[in-house]
Each structure stands twice: as C-alpha cells, then as structure tokens.
C-alpha positions in Angstrom: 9.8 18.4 31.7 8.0 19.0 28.3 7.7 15.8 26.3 8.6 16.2 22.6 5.9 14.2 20.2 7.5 13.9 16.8 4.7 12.8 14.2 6.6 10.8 11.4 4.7 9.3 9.1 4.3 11.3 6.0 4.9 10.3 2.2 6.2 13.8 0.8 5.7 13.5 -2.4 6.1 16.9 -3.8 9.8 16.1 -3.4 9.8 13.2 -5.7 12.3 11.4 -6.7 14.1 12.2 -3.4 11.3 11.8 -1.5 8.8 8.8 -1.8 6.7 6.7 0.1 9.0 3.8 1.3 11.5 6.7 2.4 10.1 10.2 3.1 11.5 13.1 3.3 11.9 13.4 6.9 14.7 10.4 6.5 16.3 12.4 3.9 19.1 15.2 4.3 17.6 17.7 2.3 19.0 20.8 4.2 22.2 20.0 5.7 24.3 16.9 7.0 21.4 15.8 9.3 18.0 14.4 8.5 15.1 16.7 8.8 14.2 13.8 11.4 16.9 14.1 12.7 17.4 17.5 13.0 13.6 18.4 14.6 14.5 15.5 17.5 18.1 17.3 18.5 16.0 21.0 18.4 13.5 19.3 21.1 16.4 18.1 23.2 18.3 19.5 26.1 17.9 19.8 30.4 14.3 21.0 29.6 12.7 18.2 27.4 12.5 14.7 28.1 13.3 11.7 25.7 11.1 12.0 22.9 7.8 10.0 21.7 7.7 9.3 18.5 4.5 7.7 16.5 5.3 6.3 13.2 4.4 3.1 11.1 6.1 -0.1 10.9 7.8 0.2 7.6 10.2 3.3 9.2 10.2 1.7 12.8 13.9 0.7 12.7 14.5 3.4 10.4 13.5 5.8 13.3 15.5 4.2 15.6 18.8 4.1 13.4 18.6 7.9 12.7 17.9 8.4 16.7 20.6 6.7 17.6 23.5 8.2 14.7 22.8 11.7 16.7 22.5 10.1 20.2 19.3 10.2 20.9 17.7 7.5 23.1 13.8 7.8 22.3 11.1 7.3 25.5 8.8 5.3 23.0 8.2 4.3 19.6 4.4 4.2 18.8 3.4 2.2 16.1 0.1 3.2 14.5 -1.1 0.2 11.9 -2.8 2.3 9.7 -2.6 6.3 8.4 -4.7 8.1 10.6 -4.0 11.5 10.4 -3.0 13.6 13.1 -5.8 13.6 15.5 -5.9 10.1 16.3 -1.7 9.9 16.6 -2.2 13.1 19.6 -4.7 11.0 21.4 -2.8 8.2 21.4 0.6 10.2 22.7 -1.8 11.6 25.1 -3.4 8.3 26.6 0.0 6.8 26.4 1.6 9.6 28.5 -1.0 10.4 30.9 -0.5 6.6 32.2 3.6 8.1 33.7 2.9 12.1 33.7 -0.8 12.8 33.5 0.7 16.5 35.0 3.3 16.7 32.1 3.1 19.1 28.5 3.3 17.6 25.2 5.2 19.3 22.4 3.5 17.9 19.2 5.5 18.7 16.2 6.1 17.2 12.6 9.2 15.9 11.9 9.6 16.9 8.4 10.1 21.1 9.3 13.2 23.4 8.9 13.8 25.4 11.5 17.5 26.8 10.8 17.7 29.1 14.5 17.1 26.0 16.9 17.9 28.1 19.9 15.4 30.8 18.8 12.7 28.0 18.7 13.5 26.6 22.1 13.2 29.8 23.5 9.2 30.5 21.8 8.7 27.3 23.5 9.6 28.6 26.8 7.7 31.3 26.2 4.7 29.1 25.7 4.8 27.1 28.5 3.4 29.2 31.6 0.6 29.6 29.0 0.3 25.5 28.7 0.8 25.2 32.6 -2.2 27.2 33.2 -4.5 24.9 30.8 -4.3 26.8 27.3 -3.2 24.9 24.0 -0.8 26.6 22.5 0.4 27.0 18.6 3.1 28.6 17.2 2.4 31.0 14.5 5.5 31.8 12.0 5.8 35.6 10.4 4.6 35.0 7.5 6.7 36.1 4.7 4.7 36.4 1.2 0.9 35.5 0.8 1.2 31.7 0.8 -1.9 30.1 -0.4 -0.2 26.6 0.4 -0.6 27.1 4.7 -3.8 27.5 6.8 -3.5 30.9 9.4 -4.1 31.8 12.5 -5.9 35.2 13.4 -4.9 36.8 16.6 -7.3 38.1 18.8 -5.7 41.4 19.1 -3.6 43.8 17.6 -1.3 43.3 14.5 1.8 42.5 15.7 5.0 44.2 15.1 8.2 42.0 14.0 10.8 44.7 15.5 14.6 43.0 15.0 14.7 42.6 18.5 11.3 41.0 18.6 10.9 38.9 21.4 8.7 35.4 21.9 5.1 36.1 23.9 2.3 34.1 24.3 -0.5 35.7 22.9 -4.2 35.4 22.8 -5.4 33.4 19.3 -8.9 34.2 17.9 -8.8 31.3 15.6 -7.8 28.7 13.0 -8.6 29.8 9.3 -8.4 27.3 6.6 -6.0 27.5 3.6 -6.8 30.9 1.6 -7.1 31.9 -2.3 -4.7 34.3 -3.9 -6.5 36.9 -3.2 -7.3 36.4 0.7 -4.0 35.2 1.6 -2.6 39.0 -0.3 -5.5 40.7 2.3 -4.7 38.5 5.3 -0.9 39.5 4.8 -1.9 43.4 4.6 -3.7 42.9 7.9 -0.8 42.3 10.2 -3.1 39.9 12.3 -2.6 36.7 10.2 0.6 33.7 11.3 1.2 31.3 9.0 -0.1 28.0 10.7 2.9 25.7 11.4 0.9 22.5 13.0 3.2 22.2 16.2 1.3 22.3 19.5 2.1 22.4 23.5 -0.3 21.6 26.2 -0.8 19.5 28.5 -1.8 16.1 29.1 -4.5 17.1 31.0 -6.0 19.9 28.7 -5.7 18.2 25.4 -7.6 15.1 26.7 -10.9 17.3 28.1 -10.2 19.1 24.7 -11.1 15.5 22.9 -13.7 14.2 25.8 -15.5 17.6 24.7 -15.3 18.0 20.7 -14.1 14.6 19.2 -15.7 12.3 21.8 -16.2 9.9 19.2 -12.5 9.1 18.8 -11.7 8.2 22.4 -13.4 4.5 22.8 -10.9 3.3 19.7 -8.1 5.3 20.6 -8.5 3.9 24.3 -8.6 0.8 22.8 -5.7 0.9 20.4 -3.6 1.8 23.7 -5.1 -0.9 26.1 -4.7 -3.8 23.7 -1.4 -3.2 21.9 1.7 -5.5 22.1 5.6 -4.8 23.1 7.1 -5.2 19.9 11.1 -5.3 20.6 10.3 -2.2 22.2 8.2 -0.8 19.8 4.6 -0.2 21.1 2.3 -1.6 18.9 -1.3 0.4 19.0 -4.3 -1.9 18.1 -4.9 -2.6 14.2 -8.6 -3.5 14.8 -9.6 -0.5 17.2 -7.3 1.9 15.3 -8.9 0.5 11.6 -12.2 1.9 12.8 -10.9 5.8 13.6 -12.2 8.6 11.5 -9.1 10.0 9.3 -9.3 13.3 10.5 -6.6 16.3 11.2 -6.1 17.9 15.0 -7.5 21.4 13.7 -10.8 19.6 13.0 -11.0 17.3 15.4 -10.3 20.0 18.4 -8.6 23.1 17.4 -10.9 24.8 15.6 -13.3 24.3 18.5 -11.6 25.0 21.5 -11.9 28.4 23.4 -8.5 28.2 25.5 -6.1 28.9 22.8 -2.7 31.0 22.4 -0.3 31.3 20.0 3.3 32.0 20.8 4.2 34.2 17.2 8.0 32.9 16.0 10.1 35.1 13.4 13.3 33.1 13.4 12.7 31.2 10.1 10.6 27.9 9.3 9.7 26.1 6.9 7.7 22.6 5.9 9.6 22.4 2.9 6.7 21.4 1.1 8.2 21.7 -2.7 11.9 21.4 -4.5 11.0 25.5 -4.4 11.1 25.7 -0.5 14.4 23.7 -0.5 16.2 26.2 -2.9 15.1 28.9 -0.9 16.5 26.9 2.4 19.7 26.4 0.8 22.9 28.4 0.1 22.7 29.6 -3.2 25.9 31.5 -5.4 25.4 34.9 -6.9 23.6 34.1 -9.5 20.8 32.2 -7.4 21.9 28.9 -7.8 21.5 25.6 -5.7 23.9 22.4 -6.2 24.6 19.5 -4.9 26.4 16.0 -4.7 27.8 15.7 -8.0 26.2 18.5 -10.1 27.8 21.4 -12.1 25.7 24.6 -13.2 27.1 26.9 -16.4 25.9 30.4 -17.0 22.8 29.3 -14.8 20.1 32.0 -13.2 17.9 31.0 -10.3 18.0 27.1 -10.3 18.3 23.5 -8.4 21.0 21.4 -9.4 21.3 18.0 -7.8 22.9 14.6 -8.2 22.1 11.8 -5.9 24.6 9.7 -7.2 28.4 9.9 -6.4 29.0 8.6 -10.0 26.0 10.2 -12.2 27.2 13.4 -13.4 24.4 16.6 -13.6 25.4 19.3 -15.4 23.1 22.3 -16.4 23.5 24.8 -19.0 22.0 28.5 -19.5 19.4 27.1 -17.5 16.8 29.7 -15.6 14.5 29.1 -12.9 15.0 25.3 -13.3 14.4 22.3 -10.8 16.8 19.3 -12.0 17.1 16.0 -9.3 18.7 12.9 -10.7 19.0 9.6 -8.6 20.2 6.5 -10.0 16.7 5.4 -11.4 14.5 8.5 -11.6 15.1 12.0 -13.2 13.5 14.8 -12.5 13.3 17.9 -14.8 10.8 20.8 -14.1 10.0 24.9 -14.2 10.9 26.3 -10.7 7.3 27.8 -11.2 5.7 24.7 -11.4 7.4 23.0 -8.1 4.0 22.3 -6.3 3.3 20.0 -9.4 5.9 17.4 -9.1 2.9 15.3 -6.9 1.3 15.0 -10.5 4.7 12.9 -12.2 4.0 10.5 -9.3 0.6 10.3 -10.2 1.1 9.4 -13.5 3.8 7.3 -12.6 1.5 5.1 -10.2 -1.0 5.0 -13.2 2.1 3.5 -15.5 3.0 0.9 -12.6 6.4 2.3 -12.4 8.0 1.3 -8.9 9.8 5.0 -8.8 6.9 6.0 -7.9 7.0 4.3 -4.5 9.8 2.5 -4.1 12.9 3.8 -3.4 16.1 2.3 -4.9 17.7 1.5 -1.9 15.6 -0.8 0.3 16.7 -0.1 4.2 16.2 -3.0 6.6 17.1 -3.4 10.2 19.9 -5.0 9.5 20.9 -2.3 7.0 20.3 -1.9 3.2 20.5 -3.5 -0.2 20.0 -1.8 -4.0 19.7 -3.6 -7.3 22.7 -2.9 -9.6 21.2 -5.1 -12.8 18.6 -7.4 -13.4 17.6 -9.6 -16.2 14.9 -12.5 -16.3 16.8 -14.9 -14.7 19.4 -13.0 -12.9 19.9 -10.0 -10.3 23.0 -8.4 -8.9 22.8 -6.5 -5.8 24.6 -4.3 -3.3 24.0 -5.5 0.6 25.5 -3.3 3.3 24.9 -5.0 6.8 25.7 -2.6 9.6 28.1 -3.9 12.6 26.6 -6.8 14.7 23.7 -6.9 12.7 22.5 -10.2 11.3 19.7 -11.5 8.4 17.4 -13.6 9.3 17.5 -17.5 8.7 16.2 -18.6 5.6 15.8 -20.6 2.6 14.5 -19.6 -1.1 12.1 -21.8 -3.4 13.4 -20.4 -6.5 16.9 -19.0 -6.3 20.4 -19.8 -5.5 23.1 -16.8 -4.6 26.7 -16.0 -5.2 28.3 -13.6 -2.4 31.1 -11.8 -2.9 32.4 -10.1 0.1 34.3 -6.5 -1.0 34.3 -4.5 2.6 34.2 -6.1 6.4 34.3 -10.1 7.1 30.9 -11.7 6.8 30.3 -14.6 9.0 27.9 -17.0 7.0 25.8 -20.0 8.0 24.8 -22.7 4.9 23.0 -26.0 5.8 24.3 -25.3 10.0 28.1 -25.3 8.6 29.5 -21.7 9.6 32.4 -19.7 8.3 34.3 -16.3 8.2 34.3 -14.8 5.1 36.8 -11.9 4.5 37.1 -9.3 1.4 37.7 -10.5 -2.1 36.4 -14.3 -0.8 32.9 -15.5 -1.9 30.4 -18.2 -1.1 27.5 -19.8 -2.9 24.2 -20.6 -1.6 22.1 -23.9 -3.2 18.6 -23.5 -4.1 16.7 -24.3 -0.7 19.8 -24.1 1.0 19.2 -22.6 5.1 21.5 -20.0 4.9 22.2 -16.6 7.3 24.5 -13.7 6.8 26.1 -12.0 10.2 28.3 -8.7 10.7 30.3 -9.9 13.6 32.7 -6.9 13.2 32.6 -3.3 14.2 32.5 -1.6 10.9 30.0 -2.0 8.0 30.1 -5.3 5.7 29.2 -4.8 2.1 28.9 -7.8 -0.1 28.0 -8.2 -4.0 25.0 -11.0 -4.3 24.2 -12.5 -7.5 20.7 -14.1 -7.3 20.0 -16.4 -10.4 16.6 -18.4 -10.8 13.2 -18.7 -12.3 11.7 -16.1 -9.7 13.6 -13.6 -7.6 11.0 -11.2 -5.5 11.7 -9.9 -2.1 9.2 -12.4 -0.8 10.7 -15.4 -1.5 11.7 -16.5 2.1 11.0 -19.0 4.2 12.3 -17.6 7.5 13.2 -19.7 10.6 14.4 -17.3 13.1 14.8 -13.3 12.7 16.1 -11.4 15.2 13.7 -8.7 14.1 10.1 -11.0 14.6 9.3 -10.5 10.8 6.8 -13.0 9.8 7.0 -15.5 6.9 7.6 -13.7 4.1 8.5 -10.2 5.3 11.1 -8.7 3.1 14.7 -9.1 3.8 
C-alpha cells in the first residue's frame, strides 16, 4: 500500500488573525466543517493507503492526534521534529523511518494545509502515478494552472502542451524540470505556453528511490538525519527525532535538496481543483459566495456588499459590513482584521508589525489547546484573571501546586472530580471549589461528555508557568504549560 506523509508544521501567517503560530491554519476549518488537516488525512485514506505518517512539532503533537481521531483516523506514527527544518530534512526522516518496516513501499508526501475540493479526482491522479513510482521515478503532481500566479514555482513538461479536454483524464507524464517562482511577466508567458503546472509540493516515490535520490545530491544531510532517527525516544507514542543531530541540519526545501537535480522525474498533471490557500483571497475564492460575490461566516452580515469576506469568529461578536467592495474583514475575540481584497498577500506584514509592538496576537492564539483540552482568558487585571477551561471526557490536568496564586472553580457543564491536599471530591454544575496558595491540587473529567469550568486566579503573579508539577499524565516537564 502507498503510505500517506502529511508535513504539518507550518505557521500560515498570511491568514492572520485566524491563523497564527501556536495554531495554524491546517488546525483550522477554513473551508468547510473539517480541518484542512483534517480533510488532506481522510483524502489519503481508503483500501489503497495505509495509516498515515505524520511529522509535526511538539506544540501540535496532541493537537494532531485529537483532530485524527474526531474523523477516525488511527495514525501509523507521529514524528516529532525538535526544530523547523524545512521539508527536506522531514522526507528523509519519513524515509529512514519507513524503510526500517517497508523498504519496498511508496511514500505520498503532501502538506497538510491544501484544498482539494474533488477528493476522488485526486485519489485517482495518484493511481495514475503509481506504476510510474513502482518503476523508480519521483513523481509530482502538477495542477492546471488557472491565471499567471507569481505566488507558486512550475513545472515544465518535457513534451507537448497539454490539452485540459472536460474529459481529461490523469497520465503520468515525462517532467523536464522544476522552475522557481516567476515575475509578472514570465508567469503571463509561461501560462501562454501550455507547458507550464503550477507546482503543488506533493510527491510519490518510493522508499527506495527517494533515498539514492539523497545518497546522490544532498549527501550531506544523511549522517544527521540517520542520526535523528537512531537516537530518538518513544514519547507516549510519539517518535521523538534527535534535537542535537536534527539542530545541525541545513534548513533547506525538497526542490533544492533533490528535486531540482534528479533525472527520473514525472508529473502526473491534475485539473480537478487545488489550492494552498495561501491568502484570505484564496479562501474567498474556495468558498460559496452569493450573487453579488460575497463570503460570510459565523456571525457576520453583509449590506449592499460587492466582492468581499465577511467573518466572525465569535458566536457573540457581531460583524456587519456596509457598501463594502472588494473587502477582507476577520474578527476573533481579540484581533481585527480589516484589509483591501487586493492587498491579501500583505496581511504577513500586520503580524510583523505586531511582533515588533510585542503584541501576543501576533503569536498566540486566544484559546490555548492542551492535551487535556483548552482554556481562554475572559478578563484580566493585575491581580486577577478569569478563565474558561474545557477538559475533554477522561482527560485529566496534571498534579500541581502554584507559588503565587490561589483559584476559585466554578463548574457550569459536566462533573469535575477534583483532588486538594490528597482529599478528593465530585463536583457537579453550579458547585465550586477553591484552591489555597501552594495547595497540590488536580482537576479530572471522569465523565463521558466535556466539563467546562469558570477559574478565577487571584495573586501577585499569574503566568502559564507557574507550576510545580508532580505527576502528568502527558510527561510535561516542570514548568510546561497547563
């Protein structure tokens, strides 16, 4: 069977405030019910395709695994990479990983963080791939382009131009090679051509071929990648790669490291819509827009609107837009954004300024996810904070004590079953407890639905990292959040 390799470590930030780096976009529904995680691991799934690999970093670990599992997906491993490396170093690693149970097996690289609306169509380009990848090539998918995008590399066939007939039907094809992200006026002569596919970064080969592919051009990255897989730890069953072999890899992408080198390549061209929804543009384009062109969502009302993105985050912050034309407007509970639909590719800028200010929206999103579940502020003060906590069913906090605050819970859905100074007790809705200064304290959901509580922290400091932790059933060391 073909193993699916979902890469899923990205930051996204040209969909700020939605998307930032403590919850990218490929943990967000953007497009749809589903996460775009979500929705690229059921697309690899089915009697052909194995369970799938996925390489991530620690902060999204359980994340990963909680959006696997609310779609029924049981992964085949969890690869934790200690540092950003790009996506060279991450395909090595799947590779030396894999070849140690299926050195005979394909790899299906792709990013999590696509949209590919016609899953069927794009299990079918796959199959038409893999005789290709059986017989040693690498093969890439190419999309139809569809306007001369200056935002994509290409990839130039080897050829003739291809014709995109309605009935067009999935081929492998021979590739001549990788070309690097065009000007204007390139991209418009590359599009005339009829030989150019917009480069989508998703990959099948096999375990064999992509490893002589790195032995031969990117030698240097196989003694720490080797490494990284030989000494890493079983982590809860997470596989934890190296952080001293994997500090010392280059940063550097799979079309530099191998692809624009190799001389075995095919491309399989796919016409059935994609995108890497790389701006609030691609997502109104994506999304099902009224006769007058116009996107909304959540709680957001257009008027006499042309051409715009409308959307409210919040269940109780109202947007509402007025004679508004080709207009990007995202509201969450503690970031805005307001921008020309023109200027969509810019919104990586705000967060630039916004690191510059110190502002945590830049980073931080408002909700904080956990194993155990999630929390969000709800007010603060200098010696006071009130926040939500929802604990999902049999999960449980860790064991732990705080230097500098004492806490009020008040328990408003599910029973809480809480632990103060080794005395234990239920604690259903509308009951409270309070926690002493340096009190040893744990909070449990022993039920089978969600517990939400209201916690009202008051004291001289009140950071995340203000725990003394005894046992976890997560292995979080002293101080870890949560």
């Amino acid at each position: 069977m073909i193993t699916p390799i979902l890469l899923c470590g990205g930051s996204g930030t040209r969909l700020w405030p939605l998307s930032r780096k403590s919850y990218p976009k490929q943990f967000v529904p953007l497009v749809g019910d589903t996460t775009l995680f979500q929705a690229s691991a059921q697309r690899l799934s089915g009697a052909e395709y194995a369970a799938p690999m996925v390489l991530t970093n620690s902060d999204f670990r359980f994340i990963v695994t909680e959006q696997l599992a609310e779609v029924g997906i049981d992964p085949g491993a969890i690869l934790i990479e200690p540092a950003g490396r790009n996506t060279a170093p991450a395909v090595l690693a799947s590779a030396l990983y894999l070849e140690q149970s299926d050195p005979d097996g394909l790899m299906l690289v792709a990013p999590s963080d696509h949209v590919v609306p016609d899953a069927a169509a794009f299990r079918a380009a796959v199959a038409a791939g893999e005789e290709a990848a059986r017989a040693g090539q690498i093969v890439t998918f190419g999309i139809k382009p569809t306007h001369a995008e200056t935002g994509y590399g290409y990839l130039e066939l080897a050829g003739a131009p291809i014709e995109f007939s309605p009935d067009f039907t999935p081929r492998a094809i021979d590739l001549h090679r990788f070309v690097e992200k065009p000007d204007a006026q390139t991209a418009e002569a590359m599009l005339s051509s009829g030989r150019f596919l917009w480069n989508a970064g998703i990959f099948l080969f096999s375990v064999k071929a992509i490893l002589a592919a790195f032995r031969a051009h990117a030698p240097g990255l196989m003694a720490p990648v080797e490494t990284a897989i030989a000494a890493a730890e079983s982590d809860l069953g997470f596989f934890r790669l190296d952080p001293a072999a994997w500090q010392a890899l280059e940063d550097i992408s799979i079309d530099y490291a191998v692809m624009e080198k190799v001389d075995n390549l095919t491309v399989v061209p796919f016409a059935a819509g994609w995108s890497d929804l790389g701006g609030w543009d691609a997502v109104w384009r994506e999304s099902a827009a009224d006769g007058q062109g116009v996107v909304t969502s959540g709680n957001a009302t257009a008027i006499d609107c042309h051409d715009s993105l409308l959307r409210s985050e919040e269940e109780g912050l109202a947007v509402v837009g007025i004679g508004l034309r080709d207009v990007i407007a995202v509201a969450m509970s503690d970031a805005v954004l307001v921008a020309d639909a023109s200027r969509a590719q810019d919104v990586k800028l705000a967060v630039a300024a916004l690191k510059s200010k110190g502002a945590k929206q830049a980073t931080e999103f408002p909700k904080d996810h956990r194993p155990w579940g999630w929390f969000e502020s709800l007010a603060q003060g200098s010696r006071f904070q009130v926040k939500r906590i929802h604990v999902h069913p049999g999960a449980a906090l860790s064991l732990q004590s705080h230097h500098h605050r004492s806490e009020h819970w008040i328990v408003v859905e599910g029973t809480a079953k809480v632990t103060v100074d080794g005395e234990v007790r239920l604690v259903s809705e509308n009951q409270s407890v309070y926690i002493p200064l340096g009190a040893v304290h744990r909070m449990e959901n022993p039920g089978k639905l969600p517990m939400v509580l209201i916690e009202v922290q008051t004291g001289s400091y009140l950071g995340e990292d203000d725990i003394l932790r005894y046992e976890d059933l997560y292995a979080r060391g002293q101080g870890a959040k949560g």
